[in-house]
N, C-alpha and C positions, 0 to 999 in steps of 0.2 A: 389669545383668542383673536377672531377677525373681527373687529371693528365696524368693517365697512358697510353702507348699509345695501342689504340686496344681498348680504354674503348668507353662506350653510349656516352663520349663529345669528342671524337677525330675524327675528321672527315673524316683526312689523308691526303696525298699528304702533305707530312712534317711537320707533327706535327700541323695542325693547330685542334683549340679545340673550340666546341662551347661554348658560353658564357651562363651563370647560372644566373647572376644577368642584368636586366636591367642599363643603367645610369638611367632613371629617377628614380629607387628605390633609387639610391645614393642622386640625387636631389631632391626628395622629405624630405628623410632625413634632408640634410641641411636645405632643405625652414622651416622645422619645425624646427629649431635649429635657425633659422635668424625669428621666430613666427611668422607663416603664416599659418592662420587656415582656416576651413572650406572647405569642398567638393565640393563646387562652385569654390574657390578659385584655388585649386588644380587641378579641369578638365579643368580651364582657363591656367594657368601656363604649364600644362603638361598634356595636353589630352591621351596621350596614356598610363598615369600612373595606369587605371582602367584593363590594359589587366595584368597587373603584380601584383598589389596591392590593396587594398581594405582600402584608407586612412581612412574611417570611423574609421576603429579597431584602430587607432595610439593612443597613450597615453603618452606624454612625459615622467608621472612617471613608467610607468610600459614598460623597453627598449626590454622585451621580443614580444613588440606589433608596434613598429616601424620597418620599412621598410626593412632595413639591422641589424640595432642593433651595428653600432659604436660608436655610440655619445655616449658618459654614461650621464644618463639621471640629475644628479647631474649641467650639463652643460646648460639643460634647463633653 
């Protein structure tokens, strides 16, 4: 996210900055890190994960395809 203040994510009234990443994209992450598969699965756990992310695309081996991209996919 931009930081800066006056930037697209700063809202004002003292610095406050809108958020860039959902948590559910964080917890989605993890749930696939803890192996917790399928789309069904997903819209049950975290129904609002579909406005942010599209778990279909996820691929534990390929980390350019998960959610955020922290886990190294090695950890799968």
């Amino acid at each position: 996210p931009n930081l800066v203040f006056n930037s697209s994510n700063d809202v004002g009234r003292g610095g406050r900055i809108l958020p860039t990443t959902s948590v559910d994209e964080l917890v989605a992450e993890l749930l696939l890190w803890f192996g917790l598969k399928g789309r069904a699965n997903f819209e049950q756990v975290l129904p609002n994960l579909s406005n942010f992310y599209d778990i279909g695309d996820a691929d534990a081996s390929d980390p350019s395809t998960l959610p955020i991209g922290f886990l190294k996919s090695d950890t799968f």
